[in-house]
FIVOPA-596392 format. One record per residue: residue in one letter; x, z, y of N, C-alpha, C, O, CB in turn. Coordinates in steps of 0.02 Angstrom, whole numbers, plus 50000, padded with zeros to 5 digits. Atoms other than C-alpha are relative to their C-alpha. Glycine has a CB too. Layout:
<pts>
aXZYXZYXZYXZYXZY ...
</pts>
This chain:
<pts>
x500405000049939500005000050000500415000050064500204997350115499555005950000 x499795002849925501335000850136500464996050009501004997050037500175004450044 x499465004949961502064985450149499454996650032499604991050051500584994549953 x500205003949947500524980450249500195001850068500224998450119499374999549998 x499724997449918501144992050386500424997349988500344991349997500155007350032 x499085001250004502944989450351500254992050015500764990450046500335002049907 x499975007249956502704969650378499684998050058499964993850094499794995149966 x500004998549938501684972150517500545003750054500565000950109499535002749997 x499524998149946503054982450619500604995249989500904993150038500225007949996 x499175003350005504714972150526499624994150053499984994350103500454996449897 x500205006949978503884957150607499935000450092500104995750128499184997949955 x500094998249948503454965550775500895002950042501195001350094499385005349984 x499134995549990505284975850793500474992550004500904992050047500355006949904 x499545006050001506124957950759499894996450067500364994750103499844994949936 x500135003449961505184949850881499644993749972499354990050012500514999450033 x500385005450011504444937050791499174998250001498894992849992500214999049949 x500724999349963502594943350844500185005150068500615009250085499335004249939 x500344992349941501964953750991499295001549989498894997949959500004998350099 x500414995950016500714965650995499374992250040498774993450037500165009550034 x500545003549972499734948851091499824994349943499354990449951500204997050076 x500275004950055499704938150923499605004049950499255001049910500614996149960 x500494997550058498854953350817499345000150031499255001350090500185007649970 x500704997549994496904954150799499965004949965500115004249905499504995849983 x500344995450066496344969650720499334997449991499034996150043499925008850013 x500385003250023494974962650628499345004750006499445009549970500244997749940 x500614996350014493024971550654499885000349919500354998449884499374996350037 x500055000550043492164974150491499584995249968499034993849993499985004249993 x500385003350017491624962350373499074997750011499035003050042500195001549960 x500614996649989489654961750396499504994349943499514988449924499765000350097 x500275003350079488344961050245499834994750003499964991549951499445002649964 x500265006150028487524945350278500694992349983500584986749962499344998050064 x499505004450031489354936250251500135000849927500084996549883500605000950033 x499854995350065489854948550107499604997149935499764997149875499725008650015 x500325000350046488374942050040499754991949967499314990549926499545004450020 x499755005949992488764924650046500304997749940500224992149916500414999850053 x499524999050068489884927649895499555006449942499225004249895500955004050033 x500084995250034489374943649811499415000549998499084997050037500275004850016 x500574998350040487824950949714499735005650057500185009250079500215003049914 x500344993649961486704963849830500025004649951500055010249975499234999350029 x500044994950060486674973549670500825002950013500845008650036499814995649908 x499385001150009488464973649668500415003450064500695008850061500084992649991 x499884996949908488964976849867499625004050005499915009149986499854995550068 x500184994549997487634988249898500045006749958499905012349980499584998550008 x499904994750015488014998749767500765003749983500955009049958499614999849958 x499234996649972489864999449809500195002850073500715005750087500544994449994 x500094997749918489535003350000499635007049983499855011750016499424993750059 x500204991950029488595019649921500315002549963499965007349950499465001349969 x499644997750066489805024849779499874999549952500135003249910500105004649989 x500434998950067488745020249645500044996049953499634994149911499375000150006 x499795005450067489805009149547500235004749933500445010449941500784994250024 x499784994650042490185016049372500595000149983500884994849995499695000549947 x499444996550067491685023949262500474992850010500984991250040499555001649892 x499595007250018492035006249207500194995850052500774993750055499604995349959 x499875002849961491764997149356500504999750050500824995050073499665000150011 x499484997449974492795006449448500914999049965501434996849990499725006950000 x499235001650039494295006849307500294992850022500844991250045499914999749907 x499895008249988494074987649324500524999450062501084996850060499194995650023 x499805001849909494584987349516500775003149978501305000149968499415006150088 x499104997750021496074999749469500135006150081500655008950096500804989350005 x499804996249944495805009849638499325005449995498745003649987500124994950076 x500604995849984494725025449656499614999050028499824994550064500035004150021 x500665002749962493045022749739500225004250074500415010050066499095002949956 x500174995249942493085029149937499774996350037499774990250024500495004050033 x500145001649942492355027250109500644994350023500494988350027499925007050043 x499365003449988494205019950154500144995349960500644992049977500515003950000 x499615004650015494345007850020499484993750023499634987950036500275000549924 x500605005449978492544999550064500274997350065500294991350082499185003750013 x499825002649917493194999550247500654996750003500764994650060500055006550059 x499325004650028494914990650187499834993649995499924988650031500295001949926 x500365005950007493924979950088499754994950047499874989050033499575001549975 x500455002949949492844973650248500434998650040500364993050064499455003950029 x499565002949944494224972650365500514993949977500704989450015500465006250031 x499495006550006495424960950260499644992949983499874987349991500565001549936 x500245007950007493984948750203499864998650100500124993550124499024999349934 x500065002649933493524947750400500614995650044500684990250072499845006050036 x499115003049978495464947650447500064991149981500274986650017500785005349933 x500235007150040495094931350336499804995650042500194991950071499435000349950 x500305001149973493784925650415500264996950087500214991350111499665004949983 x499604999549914494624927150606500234997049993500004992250024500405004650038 x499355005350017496094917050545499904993449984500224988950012500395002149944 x500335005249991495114903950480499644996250062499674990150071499655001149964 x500165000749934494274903850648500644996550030500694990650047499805007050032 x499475003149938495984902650745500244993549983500194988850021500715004450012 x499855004650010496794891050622499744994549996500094990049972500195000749974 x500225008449978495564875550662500235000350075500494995250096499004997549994 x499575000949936496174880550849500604997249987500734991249992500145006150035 x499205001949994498014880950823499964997849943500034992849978500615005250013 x499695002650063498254874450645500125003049943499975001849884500504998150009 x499794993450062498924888950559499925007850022500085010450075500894999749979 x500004992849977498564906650551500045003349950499885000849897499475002450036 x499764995550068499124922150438499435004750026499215005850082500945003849990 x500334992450007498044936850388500435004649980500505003249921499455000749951 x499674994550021499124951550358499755006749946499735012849936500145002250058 x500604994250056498114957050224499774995649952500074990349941499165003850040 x500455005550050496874948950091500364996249931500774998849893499754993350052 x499845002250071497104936149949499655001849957499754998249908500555001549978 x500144994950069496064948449822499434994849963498824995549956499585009650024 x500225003450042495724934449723499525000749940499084997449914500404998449987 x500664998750077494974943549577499425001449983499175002349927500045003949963 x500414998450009493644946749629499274996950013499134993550063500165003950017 x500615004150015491814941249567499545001050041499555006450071499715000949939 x500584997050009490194940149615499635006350021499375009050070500005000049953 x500334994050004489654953549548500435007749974500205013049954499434998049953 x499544996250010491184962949521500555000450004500834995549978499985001149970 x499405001749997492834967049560500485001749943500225005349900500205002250054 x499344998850020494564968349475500604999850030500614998050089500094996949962 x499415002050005496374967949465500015003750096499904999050135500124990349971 x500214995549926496244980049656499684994350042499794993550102500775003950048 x500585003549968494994967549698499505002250015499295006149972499794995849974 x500534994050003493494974949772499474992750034498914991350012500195009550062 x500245004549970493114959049897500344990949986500934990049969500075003150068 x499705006650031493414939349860500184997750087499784993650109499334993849941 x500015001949934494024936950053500114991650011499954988950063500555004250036 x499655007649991494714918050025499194997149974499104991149986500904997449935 x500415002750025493034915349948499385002850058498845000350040500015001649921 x500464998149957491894922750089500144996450059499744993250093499975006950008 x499695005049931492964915050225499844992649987499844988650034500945000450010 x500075006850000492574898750143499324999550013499204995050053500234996549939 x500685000650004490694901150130499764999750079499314996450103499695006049956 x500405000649928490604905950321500224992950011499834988250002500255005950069 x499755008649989491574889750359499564995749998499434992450049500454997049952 x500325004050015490394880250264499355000450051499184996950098499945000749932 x500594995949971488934889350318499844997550090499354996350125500265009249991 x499975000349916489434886950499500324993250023500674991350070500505006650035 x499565009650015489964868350462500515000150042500374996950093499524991450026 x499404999849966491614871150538500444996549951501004994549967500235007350020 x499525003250029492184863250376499535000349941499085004249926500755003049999 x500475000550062491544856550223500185000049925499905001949874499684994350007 x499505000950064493014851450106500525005749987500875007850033500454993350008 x499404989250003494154869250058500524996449981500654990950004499805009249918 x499564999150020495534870049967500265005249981500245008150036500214998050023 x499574995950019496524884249886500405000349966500425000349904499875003049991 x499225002450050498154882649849500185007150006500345010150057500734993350039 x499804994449998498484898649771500655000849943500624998549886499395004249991 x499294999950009500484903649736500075007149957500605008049926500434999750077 x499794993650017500174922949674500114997449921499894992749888499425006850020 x499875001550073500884924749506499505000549943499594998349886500485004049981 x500715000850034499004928349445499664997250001499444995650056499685002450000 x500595006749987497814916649409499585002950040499425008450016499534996749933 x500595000349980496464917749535499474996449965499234990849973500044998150053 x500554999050032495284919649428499305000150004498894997349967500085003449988 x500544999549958493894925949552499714995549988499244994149950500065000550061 x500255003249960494014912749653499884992449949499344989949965500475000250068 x500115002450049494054899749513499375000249969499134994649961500375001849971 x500734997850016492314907149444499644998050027499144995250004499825005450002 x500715001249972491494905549606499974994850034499624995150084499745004750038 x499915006349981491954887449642500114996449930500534992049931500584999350053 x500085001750050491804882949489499694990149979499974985249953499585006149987 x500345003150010490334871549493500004998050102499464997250132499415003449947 x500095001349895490534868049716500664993249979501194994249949500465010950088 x499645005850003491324849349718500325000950062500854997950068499614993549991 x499544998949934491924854649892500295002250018500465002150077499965000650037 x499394994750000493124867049849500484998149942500304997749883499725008249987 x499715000950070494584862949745500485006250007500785007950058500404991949983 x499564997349999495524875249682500475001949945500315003449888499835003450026 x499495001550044497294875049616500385006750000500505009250055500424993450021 x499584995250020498294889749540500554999249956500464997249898499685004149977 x499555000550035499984889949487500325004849971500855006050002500294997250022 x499904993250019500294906249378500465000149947500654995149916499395003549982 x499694997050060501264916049254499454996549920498834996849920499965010250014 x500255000150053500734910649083499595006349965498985006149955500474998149970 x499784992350035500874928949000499815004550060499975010450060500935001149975 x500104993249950500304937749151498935003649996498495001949956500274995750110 x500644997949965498564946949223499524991850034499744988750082500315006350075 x500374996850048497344940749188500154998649924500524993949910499354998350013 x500005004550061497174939348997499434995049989499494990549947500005004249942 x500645006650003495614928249006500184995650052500264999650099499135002450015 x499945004549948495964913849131499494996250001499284993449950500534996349999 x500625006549977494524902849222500294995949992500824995249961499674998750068 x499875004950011494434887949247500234998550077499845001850112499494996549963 x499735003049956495354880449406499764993349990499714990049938500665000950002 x500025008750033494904863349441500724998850004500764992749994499524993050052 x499425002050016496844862549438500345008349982500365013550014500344995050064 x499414992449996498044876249352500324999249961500204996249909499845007549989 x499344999950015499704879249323500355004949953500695009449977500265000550055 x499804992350016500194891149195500894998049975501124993049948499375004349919 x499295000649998502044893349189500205008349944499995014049940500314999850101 x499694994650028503134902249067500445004150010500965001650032500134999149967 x499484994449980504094918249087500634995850021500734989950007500185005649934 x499245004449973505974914549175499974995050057500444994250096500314995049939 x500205007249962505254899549272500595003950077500685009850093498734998250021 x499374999949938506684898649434499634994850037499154991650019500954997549978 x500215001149940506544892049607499984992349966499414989849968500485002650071 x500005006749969506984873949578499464996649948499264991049962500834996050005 x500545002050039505604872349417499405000050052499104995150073499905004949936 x500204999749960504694880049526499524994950041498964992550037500405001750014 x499965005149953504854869549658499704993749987499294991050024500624999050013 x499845003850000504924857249591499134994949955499024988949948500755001549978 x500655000550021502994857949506499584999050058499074995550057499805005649963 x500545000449946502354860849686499914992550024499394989850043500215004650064 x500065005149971503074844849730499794994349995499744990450042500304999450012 x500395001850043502234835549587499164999250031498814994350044500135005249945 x500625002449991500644841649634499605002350062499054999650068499675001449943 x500274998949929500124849149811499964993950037499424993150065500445004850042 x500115006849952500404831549902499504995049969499254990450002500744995750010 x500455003350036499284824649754499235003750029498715000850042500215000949916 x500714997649988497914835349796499665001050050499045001450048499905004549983 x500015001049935498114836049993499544992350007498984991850033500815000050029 x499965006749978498084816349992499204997449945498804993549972500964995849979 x500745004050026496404812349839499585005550016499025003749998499904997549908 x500454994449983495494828249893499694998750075499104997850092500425007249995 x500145002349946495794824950074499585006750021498985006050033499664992849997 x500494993049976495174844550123500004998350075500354993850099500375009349984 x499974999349932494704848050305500415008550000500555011350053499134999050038 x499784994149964495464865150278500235002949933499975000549882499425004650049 x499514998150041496654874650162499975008950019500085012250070500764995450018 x499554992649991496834892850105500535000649954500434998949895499575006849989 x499434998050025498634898250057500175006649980500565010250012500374998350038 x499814992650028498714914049954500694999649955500854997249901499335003149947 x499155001849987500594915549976500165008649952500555012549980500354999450123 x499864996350019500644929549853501024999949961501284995949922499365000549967 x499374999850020502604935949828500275002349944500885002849935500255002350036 x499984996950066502384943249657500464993849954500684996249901499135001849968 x499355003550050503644926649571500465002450023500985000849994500174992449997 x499294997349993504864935649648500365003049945500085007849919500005004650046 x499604998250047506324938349518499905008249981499795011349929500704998050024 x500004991450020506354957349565499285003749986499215009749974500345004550069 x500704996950011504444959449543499885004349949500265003249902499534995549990 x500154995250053503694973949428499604995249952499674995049890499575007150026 x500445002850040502464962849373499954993149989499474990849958499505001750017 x500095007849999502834944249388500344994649943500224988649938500284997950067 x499565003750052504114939549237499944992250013499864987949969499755001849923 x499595006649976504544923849359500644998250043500384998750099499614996950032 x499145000649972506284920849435500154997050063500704994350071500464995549953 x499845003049922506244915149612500335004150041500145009950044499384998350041 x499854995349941507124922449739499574999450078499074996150092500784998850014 x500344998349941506714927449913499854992050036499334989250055500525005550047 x500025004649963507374912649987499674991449961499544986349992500755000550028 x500295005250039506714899849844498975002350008498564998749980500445000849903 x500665000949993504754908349907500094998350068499714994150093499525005749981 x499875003349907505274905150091499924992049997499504988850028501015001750039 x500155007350011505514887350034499324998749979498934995450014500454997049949 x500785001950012503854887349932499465000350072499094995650088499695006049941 x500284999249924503074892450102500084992850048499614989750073500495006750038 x499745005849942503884878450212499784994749954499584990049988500924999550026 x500345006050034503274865950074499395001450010499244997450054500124998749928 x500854997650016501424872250058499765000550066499155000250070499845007949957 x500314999449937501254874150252500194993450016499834991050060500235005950050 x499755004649952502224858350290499444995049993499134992550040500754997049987 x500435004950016501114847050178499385000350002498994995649991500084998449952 x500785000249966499534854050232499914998250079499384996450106499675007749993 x499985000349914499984852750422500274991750014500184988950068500685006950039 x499745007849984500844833450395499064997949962499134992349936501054996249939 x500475001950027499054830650325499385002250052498805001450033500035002549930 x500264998249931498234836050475499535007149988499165009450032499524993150033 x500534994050025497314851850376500175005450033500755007550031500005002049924 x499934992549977497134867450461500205005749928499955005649872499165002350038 x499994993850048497714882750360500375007150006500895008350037500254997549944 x500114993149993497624900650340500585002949940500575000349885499125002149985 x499324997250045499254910450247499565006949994499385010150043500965000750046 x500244992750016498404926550150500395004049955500395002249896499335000049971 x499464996450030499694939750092499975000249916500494998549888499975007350032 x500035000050088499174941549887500205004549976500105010249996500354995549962 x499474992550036500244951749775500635002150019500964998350055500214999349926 x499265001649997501884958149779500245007949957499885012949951500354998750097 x499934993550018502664972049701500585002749977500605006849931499605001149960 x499505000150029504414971749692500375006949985500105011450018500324995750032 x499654993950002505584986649642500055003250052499765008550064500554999749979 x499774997749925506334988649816499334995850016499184990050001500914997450041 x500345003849946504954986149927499894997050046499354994650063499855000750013 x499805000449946505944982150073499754991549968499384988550007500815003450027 x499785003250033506084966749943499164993750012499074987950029500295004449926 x500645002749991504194963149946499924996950075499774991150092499495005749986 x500075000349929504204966150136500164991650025499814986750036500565005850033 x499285006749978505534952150185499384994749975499064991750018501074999749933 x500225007450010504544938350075499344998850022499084993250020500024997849929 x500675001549974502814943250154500214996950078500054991550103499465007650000 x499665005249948503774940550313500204992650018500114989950072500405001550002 x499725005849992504514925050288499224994850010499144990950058500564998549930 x500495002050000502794918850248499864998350079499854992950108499605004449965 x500345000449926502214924150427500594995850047500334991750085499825009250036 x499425004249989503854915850487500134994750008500314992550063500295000049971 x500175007150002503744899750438499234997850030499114992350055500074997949923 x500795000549986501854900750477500264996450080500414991050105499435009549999 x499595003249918502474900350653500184997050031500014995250087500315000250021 x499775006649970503484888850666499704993749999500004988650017500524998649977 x500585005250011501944877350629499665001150066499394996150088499485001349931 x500814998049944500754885650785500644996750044500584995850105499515011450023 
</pts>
C-alpha cells in the first residue's frame, strides 16, 4: 500500500510533477459504479454485508476506507480519461484492479476502474472504440469477462502463464508467457502485436494498465524484466498509441517487488514517459 504515496512524492521531490498536475479525485458515484457492477453486489459492499468468502476472495478486510479507496481510484480513472482526450495522455496514480467482476471482486479487486471508466466514455459518447492493453503480469481477467461479448472493446493481455489467476478468461487477445520470459522476448511480443491491434481495431481511446509486477525482482511475477526493459515497454505502448492518434490513460496495476523502492522507480518511470507525450 505505500508505494502509492511514495510515487506520488518521488515524482513530486524530483520535479517531474507539481502539486498543479495532481487531481485528487472526488468519489466514484453509484450511478457510474453501476455501469459495471451488480446493485446486489455494490450495495452490499458500501454496507459491509459481503460474506466470509467474498471477502477472502478480494484478499483485503472489509472497511469504510477500503470502499472509499475503491471509489476514489475508479474515479481517479475516470478524470484521466477525461483529461487524456484533452492532452492525449494522462496517468492515474492508482487503479488497474482488473479483477474485478460484476458481481464480485478478487485478487484486492473490489472495483473494475478501467472497466467503469470505459462505460462512462461510452455512455457519454466521448468515445466508442476502447482498447486495453493490459501489461500486469496477471491476466485481467475482470476486465476480459465484462467485454467479453462488447465488439467495441478489445482487450489484449499479455501475462505470466503459471501466475494468478488459475482460471483465465477469455481476452479477445492474450498472451500467456512462460516463467523466465526477459526484456527483449518481451519486447519483442509487444512489437508483434500492439501496432497490429492499434492499426485493424483502429480504437478512439486506449487504457494502459502499466502494471510493474514482470519485474525480475517481483514477489509474485516469475518474469525477468528489468526496470529499465519496463521503462522501454512504456515508451513502446505510449508511443504507438499516441503515433496512432489515440488518446490514453496509464493506470498503475500491480507491483510488488522485494525492495519497494524497486516497485516505486518502475511506477515512476511509467508517469515519466507519460509526460513526455502531454
Amino acid at each position: 500500500m505505500p508505494k502509492y504515496r511514495m510515487a506520488r512524492d518521488r515524482l513530486l521531490a524530483e520535479g517531474s510533477i507539481t502539486h498543479w498536475h495532481l487531481i485528487e479525485p472526488p468519489l466514484a458515484c453509484d450511478e457510474d459504479i453501476l455501469l459495471v457492477h451488480t446493485p446486489d453486489y455494490w450495495f452490499r459492499c458500501v454496507r459491509g454485508e459481503l460474506t466470509a468468502h467474498e471477502i477472502r476472495r478480494i484478499g483485503f478486510p472489509w472497511s469504510e476506507g477500503l470502499v472509499r479507496r475503491s471509489r476514489a481510484a475508479a474515479q481517479g480513472t475516470i478524470i484521466a480519461a477525461r483529461n487524456a482526450l484533452r492532452d492525449g495522455v494522462a496517468s492515474n496514480l492508482a487503479g488497474g484492479t482488473h479483477h474485478a467482476y460484476p458481481d464480485h471482486g478478487e485478487g484486492y479487486c473490489v472495483l473494475n476502474d478501467i472497466a467503469i471508466a470505459t462505460r462512462v466514455l461510452q455512455r457519454d459518447r466521448l468515445a466508442e472504440r476502447i482498447a486495453v492493453i493490459d501489461c500486469d503480469v496477471h491476466q485481467g481477467n475482470g476486465t476480459a469477462a465484462i467485454f467479453k461479448d462488447d465488439p467495441d472493446v478489445f482487450t489484449f493481455s499479455i501475462h505470466g502463464e503459471k501466475n494468478f489467476p488459475a482460471r483465465k478468461e477469455q481476452s479477445k487477445l492474450d498472451i500467456s508467457l512462460p516463467d523466465g520470459v526477459g526484456d527483449e522476448g518481451y519486447l519483442a511480443i509487444l512489437r508483434e502485436h500492439v501496432p497490429r491491434i492499434l492499426t485493424d481495431f483502429q480504437p478512439e481511446f486506449v487504457f494502459y494498465q502499466a502494471g510493474v509486477d514482470p519485474f525480475e525482482g517481483d514477489r509474485l511475477g516469475k518474469l525477468k524484466l528489468t526496470i529499465g526493459g519496463l521503462r522501454r515497454r512504456d515508451e513502446f505502448v505510449i508511443a504507438s498509441c499516441r503515433e496512432r492518434g489515440a488518446p490514453v490513460v496509464t493506470i498503475m496495476g500491480g507491483g510488488y517487488a522485494k525492495d519497494i523502492n524497486d516497485t516505486v522507480e518502475a511506477h515512476c518511470n511509467t508517469v515519466r514517459v507519460a509526460l513526455g507525450f502531454v
